[in-house]
Steps between C-alpha positions, in 0.01 A plus 500: 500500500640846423561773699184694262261199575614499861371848599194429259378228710572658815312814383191257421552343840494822691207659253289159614592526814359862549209379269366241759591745756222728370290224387510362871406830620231533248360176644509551853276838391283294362464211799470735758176637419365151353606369835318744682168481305555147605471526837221752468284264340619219724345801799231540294381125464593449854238801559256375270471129696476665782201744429314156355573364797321744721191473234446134567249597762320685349241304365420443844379846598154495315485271770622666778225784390247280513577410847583849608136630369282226685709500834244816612231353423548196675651684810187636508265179397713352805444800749144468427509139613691581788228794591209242450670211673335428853734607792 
């Protein structure tokens, strides 16, 4: 190899090696943000189960209403029982 060839290929080593420096940095602009959409979403599911969760019940407060409404009206059907009872 000549001394010509030599300092060519050296030049092309030291050009790729700045090359993937920038490309490297280029990259870790790019995976930073990606990563932290990431773990946003992964918050964001996380969130989501937890919310349906908390909703599983509530199918069962039509019911609870029900009961809620009619408790007066028997405290007082059961009052008036009381009040008619013999002492």
């Amino acid at each position: 190899m000549s001394g010509r060839n030599a300092a060519a290929a050296w030049t092309g080593l030291a050009l790729g090696g700045v090359v993937l420096g920038v490309v490297v940095g280029l990259l870790n602009r790019v995976v930073r943000p990606a990563l932290e959409i990431s773990r946003y979403a992964e918050h964001i599911l996380e969130s989501g189960v937890g919310i349906a969760t908390n909703l599983d019940g509530a199918g069962e407060l039509a019911r609870t209403r029900e009961l809620a409404t009619a408790a007066p009206a028997l405290a007082l059907a059961y009052l008036d029982r009381l009040a008619e009872a013999p002492e």
